[in-house]
N, C-alpha and C positions, 0 to 999 in steps of 0.2 A: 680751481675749485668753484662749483658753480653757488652763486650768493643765496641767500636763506629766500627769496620773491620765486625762486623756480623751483623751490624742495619739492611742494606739493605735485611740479610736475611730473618732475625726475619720478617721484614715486609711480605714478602712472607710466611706466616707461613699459615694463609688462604687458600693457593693453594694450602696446601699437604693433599689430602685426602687418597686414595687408592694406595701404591706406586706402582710405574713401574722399577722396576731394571733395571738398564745397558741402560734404556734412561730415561730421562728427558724430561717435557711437556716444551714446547716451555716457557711458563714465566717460570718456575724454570729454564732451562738452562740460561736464560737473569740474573735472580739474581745471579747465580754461576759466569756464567761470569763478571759480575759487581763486584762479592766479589774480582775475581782474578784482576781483574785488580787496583785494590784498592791495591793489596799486590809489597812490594819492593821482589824483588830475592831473598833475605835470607829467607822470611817470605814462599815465595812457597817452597823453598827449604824444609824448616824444614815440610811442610806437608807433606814430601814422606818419613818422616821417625817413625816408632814405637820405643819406646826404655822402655827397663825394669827401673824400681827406688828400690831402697833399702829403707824399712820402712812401716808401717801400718797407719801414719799417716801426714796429709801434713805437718805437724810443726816438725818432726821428727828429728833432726839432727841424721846422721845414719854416721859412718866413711867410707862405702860403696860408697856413693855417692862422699865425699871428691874425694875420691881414682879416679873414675870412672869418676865423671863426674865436677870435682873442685868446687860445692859448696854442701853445710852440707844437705839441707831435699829437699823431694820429689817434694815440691812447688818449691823452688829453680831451682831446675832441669829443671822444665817447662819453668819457666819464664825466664830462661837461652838460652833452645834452644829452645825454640816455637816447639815441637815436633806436627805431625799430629797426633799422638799417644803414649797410652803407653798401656804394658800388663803387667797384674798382675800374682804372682806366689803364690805357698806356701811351697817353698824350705825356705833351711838356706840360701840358696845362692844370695835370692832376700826378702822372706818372706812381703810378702804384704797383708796376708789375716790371717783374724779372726773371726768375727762376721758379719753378715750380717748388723748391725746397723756402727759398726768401716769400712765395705766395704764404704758405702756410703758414708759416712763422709770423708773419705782419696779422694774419688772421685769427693765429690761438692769441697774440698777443692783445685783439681787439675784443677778443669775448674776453677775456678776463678781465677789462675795463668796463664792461656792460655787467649790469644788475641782471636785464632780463636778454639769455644770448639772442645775437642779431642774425638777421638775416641780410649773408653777405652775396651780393650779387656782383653779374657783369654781364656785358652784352657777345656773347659767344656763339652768336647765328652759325658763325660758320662766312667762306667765300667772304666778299668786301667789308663786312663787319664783325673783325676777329681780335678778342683783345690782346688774346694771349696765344701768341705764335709758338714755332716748336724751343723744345720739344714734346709740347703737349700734341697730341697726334691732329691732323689741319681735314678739314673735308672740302669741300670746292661750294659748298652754300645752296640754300633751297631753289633754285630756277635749274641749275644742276641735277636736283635730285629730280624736279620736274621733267628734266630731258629722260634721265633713267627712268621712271615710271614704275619704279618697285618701292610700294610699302615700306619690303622687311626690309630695304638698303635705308629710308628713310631712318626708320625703327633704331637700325642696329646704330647708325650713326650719333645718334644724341643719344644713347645708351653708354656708348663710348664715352662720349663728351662728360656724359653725367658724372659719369665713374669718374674721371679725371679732374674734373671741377672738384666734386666734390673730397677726392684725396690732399685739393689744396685749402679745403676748409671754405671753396664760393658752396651755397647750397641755395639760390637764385639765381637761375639763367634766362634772361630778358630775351627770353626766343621760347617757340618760334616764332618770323614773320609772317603772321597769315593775313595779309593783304592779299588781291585779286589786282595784279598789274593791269587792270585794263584798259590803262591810258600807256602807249609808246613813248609818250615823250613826258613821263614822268621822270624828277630827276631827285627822287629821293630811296622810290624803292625799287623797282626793275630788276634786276636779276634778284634782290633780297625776297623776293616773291617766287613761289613754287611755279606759278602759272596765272594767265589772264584765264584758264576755264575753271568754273568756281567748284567743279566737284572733284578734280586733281586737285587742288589747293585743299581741299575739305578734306580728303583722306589723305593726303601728307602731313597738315597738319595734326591732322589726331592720331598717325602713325609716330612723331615726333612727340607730342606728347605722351606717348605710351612709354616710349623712349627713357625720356628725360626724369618719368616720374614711374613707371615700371609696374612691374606684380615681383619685389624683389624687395630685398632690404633695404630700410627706409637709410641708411648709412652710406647707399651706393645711389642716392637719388638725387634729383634735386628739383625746387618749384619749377615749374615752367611758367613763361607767361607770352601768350598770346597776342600780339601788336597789328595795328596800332587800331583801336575800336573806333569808330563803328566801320572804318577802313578808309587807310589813305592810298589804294590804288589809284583812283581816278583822280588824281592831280597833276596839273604841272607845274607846280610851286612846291619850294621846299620850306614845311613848317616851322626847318631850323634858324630861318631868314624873312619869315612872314607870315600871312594867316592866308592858307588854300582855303577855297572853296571848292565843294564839291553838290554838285547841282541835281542830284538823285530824288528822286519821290522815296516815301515807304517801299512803294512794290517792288522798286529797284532794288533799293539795297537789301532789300529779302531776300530778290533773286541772284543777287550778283556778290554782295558783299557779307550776305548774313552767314553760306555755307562755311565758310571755316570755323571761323567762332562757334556757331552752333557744333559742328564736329568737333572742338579742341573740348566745349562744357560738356558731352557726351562722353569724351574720352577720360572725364575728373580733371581739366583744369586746375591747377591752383591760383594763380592772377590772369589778371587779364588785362593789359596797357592801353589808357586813351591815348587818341589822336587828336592833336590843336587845329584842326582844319574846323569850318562850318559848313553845315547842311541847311543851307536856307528852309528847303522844302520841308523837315521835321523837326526842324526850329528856328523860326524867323526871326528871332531876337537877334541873330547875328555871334551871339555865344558863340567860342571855339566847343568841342564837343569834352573835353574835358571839363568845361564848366556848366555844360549844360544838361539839365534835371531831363530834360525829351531825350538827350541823346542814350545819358544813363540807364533810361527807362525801358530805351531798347531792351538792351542786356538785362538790366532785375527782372523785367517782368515781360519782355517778347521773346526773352531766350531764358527766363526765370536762371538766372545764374545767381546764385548765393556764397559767392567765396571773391577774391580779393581785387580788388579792381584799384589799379596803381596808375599816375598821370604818367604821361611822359615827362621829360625834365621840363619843370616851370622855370630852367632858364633859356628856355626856346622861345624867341620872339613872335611863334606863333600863338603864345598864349598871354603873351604880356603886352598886348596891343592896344587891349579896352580897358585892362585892369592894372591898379597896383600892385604892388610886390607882397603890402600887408594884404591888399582884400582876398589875393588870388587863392591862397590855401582855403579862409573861410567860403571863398565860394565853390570849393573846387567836393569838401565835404556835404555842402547843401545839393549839391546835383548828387551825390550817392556816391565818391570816392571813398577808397579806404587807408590808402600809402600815398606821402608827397613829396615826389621824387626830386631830389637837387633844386629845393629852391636856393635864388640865388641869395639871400640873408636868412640863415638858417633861424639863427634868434629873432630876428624881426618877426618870421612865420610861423616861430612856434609861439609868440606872448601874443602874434595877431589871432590865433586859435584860443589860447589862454583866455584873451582878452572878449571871444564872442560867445564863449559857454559862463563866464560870468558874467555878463550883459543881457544875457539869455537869446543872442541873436541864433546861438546853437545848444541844446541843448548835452548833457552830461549823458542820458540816455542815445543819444546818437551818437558820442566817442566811445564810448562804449560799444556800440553795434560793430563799427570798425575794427575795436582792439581787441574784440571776438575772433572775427574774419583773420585777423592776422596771427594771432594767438595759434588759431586750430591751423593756420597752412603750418608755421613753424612747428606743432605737435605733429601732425600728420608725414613730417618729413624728418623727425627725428632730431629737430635742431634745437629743440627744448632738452632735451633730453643726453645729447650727444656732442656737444658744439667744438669740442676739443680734434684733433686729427695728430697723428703719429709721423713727424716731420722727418724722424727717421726713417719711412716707406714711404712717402712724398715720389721718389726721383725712380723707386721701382714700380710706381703706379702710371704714373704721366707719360704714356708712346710707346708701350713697349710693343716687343715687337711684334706680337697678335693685333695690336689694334693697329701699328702701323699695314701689315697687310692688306687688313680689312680695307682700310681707307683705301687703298691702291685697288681694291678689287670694284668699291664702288663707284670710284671716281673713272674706271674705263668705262662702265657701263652709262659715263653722262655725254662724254664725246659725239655731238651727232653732226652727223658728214651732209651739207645742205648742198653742194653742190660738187659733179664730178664729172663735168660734161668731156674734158679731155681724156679721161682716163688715167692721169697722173696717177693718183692713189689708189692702191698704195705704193709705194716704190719697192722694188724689187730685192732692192737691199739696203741697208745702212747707207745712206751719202757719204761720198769720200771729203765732196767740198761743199757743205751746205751753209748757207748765209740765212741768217734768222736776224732781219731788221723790222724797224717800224716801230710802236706802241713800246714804252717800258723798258726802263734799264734796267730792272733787275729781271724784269721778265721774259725780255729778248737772251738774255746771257745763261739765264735756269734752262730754258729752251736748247742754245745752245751748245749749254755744256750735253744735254741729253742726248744732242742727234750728232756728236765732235764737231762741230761743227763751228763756225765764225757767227758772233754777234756785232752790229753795227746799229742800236738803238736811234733812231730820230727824232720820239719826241712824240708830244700830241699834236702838234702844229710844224710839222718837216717845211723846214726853208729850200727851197732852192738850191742852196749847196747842200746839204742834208742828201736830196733829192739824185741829185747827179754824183755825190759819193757814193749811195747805194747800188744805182747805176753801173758806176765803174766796179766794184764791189761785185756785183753779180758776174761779169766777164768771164771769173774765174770762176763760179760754184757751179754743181750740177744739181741743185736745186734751190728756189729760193720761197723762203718762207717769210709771210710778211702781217706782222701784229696790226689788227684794230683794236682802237676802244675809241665809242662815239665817233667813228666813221660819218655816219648819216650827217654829222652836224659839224664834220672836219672838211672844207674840201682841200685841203691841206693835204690832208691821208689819203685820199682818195687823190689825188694828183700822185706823190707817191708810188701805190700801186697801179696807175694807170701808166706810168713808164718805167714800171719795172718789166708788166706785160707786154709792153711793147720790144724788149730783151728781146722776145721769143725763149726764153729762159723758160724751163717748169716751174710754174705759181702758184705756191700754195696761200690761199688767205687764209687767216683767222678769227674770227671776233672772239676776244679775249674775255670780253663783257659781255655785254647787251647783244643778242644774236640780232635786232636792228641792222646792223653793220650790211646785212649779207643781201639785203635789197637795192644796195644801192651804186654798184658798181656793177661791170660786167665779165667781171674774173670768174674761170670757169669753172675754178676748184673752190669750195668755201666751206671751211669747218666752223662749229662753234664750240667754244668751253664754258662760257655762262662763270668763268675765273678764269684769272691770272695768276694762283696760287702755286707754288715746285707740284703739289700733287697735281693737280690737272695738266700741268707743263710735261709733265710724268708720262698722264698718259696719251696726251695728245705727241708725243715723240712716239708710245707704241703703236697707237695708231696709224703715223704719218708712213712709218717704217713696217709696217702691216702684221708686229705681233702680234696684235689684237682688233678686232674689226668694229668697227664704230656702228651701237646700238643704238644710240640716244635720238630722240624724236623733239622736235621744235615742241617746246611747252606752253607757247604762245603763236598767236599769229603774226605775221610779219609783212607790215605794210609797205609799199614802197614804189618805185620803176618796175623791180624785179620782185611781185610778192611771192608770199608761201604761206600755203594754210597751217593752224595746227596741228601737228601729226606731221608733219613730212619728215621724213630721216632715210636715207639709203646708208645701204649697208653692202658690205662685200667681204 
């Protein structure tokens, strides 16, 4: 039953038909403002904040939470801080997920502990950062979709997603990533990026967002939010372990880093994620950009975006390097945030807020502009209004087998064939004795199973013996297929495949990741899949086996011994 603080909105539920992101129709702004004013100061407060819980189920008592948040289950937790949020994981470190039917359930059981329903999120990009594996339907992630080059495959795919998220009761999905990889030797976001060229990124991004947030019923949708602002392509530090810089003028980042964002707030946006890195050039303070008023400013007023702008987790040691754990929420508000995601002492950071609007270091009229912003994504997306899910149709919504298709249709179209100088591919027929070693246990043996064939995994770093059992290994296959991931910075792998070719054996490479990989050896055959995921393993088998022939084009350029421009793809 939803509590008497959301009646006024539930009433307005009639008025939501077609949302409009980042404004509100004159009656739903009146009910939003009527909900805020209905709430005491703590109760605004607690909606500017997301916060992780420990456990799979509301009833859980978990020693995590004790620890963390001083009472035992995930319900607790809510009803504790009135959070505006929370996000789910599927680490040891938080572990919230299991079954699409146990999703939903841990999720009705956490709004009915909320006064005002939450918005439940997760990080569901897709490819290397996926929380919730099958059998929710898996897609191969945005540098993937960048090799396909189609929109409507962008589109249909976090359409998919959305639907499925949202039959488990998440109705925030922390994606897309629309960074601009155009640093190679970035090692946080790289394939998580559509492309280093910033107008494939711009309209994948806003294809994705059409996606995830639709011209459809607000029950089948869910927020999007576009990462990581003002954009952490051009790094090579990872924010999760430090503070990147990134050394751009204004004009730069106009030209290189502003096209997505500005395409994701064209497209109605609902969030939008900073990034803890600094930009000397448009703010010398040395501020990460989530606490900085220049960086903000970008976005309010050079890309006038009016809807929700949420941190990365402030337990990233890229934001907790100048500041305290108390200042950082207060400052993170004064630069123009509006959601604060995973701090790491929830109650510290919300009496540290408490504590600066009655000090008047912030004022009451500025939590208030926030708990508007957040108000109107949740009305617009029907989570005011709708927060409950039918756990009994949970398990017929999650994979079936239309979306399973789809994903198989889009993910051939990401496979691009970089080189094929022998002629190997495709092969004539099914291998009778194919050997799939290198990169990935689980990923060598998916492969495997696909082409009947023999997996003999070695590792990211293949020893020696590694090296000459694959070797002998090869003796007997009539093809052998050999995984990268970080090649370029293995020479371990790259030893490896340099005497497996010396066989004289048919060599298939891979880059499993990072299409990096394919510059840096002189193997004559080299495919990329931009994942390692069964689907992409899927189709890089029909491929290899010439069911279907490889479309996908380089979404990036590729530096190396042996470069390749963007665009290059053969096809057969």
């Amino acid at each position: 039953m939803l509590r008497p603080l959301v009646a006024v909105a539930v009433a307005a539920a009639s008025a939501v038909t077609t949302p409009t992101p980042a404004q509100a129709a004159p009656d739903q702004a009146q009910h939003v403002a009527a909900l805020v004013r209905g709430m005491s100061l703590e109760q605004k407060v607690g909606q500017l904040f997301v916060t992780y819980l420990h456990g799979q189920s509301p009833d859980e008592a978990h020693p995590g939470n004790l620890r963390d948040f001083g009472v035992a289950t995930p319900a607790e937790v809510v009803a504790k801080f009135q959070p505006g949020g929370v996000v789910y994981f599927n680490n040891t470190s938080y572990d919230n997920i299991d079954t699409p039917r146990q999703i939903a359930t841990l999720s009705n059981g956490l709004q009915r502990a909320s006064r005002v329903p939450l918005a439940i999120a997760t990080d569901q990009e897709m490819g290397i950062v996926t929380r919730i594996g099958a059998p929710a339907t898996q897609f191969p992630g945005n540098m993937a979709l960048g090799a396909g080059r189609r929109a409507q495959d962008a589109e249909q795919a976090a359409r998919i997603t959305a639907t499925e998220l949202r039959a488990m009761g998440i109705t925030q999905n922390f994606a897309p990533d629309a960074d601009v990889n155009s640093n190679p030797a970035n090692p946080v976001i790289g394939v998580r990026s559509y492309s280093s060229d910033p107008a494939l990124a711009a309209e994948l991004t806003a294809a994705q967002v059409r996606g995830y947030q639709g011209r459809f019923l607000a029950k089948h949708t869910v927020s999007a939010t576009a990462k990581h602002f003002p954009g952490h392509g051009d790094t090579d530090q990872d924010s999760h372990s430090t503070l990147p810089t990134v050394d751009r003028t204004e004009a730069e980042w106009a030209r290189v880093d502003a096209p997505p964002f500005r395409a994701a707030i064209a497209a109605g946006i609902d969030s939008i994620m900073t990034a803890h890195i600094q930009m000397p050039k448009i703010d010398p303070s040395g501020e990460p950009a989530t606490l900085s008023e220049p960086a903000i400013s970008l976005l309010r007023e050079n890309l006038g975006y009016d809807g929700v702008v949420i941190t990365d987790s402030l337990a990233m040691a890229g934001v907790r390097q100048l500041h305290s754990d108390a200042e950082i929420p207060v400052l993170a508000l004064k630069a123009g945030v509006d959601q604060l995601l995973m701090p790491v002492n929830l109650e510290l950071a919300v009496n540290s807020v408490l504590a600066a609007v009655r000090s008047g270091e912030l004022s009451e009229r500025r939590i208030d502009q926030s708990v508007v912003r957040i108000l109107r994504m949740k009305f617009l997306r029907g989570m005011l209004t709708g927060p409950l899910v039918d756990v009994d149709k949970v398990d017929a919504a999650v994979g079936p087998a239309e979306h399973l298709a789809a994903a198989r249709r889009i993910t051939d179209r990401t496979i691009t064939a970089v080189r094929n100088d022998a002629g190997v591919l495709p092969l004539r027929a099914k291998p009778s004795a194919a050997l799939v070693t290198g990169w990935g246990e689980t990923t060598t043996r998916t492969l495997a199973g696909f082409l009947g064939g023999t997996a003999l995994p070695t590792g990211s770093t293949p020893t020696q013996a590694h090296v000459t059992a694959a070797v002998q290994a090869a003796a007997g296959a009539d093809v052998v297929v050999v995984l990268t991931n970080a090649l370029s910075r293995q020479p371990a792998q790259q030893n490896l495949l340099t005497s497996l070719l010396a066989t004289g054996k048919p060599v298939v490479a891979v880059a499993v990741q990072n299409p990096y990989d394919v510059a840096h050896t002189d193997a004559p055959t080299w495919l990329a899949t931009y994942s390692y995921g069964a689907v992409s393993m899927e189709a890089l088998a029909r491929v290899i086996t010439g069911e279907v022939g490889p479309t996908g084009r380089l979404p990036v350029e590729v530096p190396g011994p042996r470069p390749y421009p963007f665009g290059h793809g053969l096809e057969w």
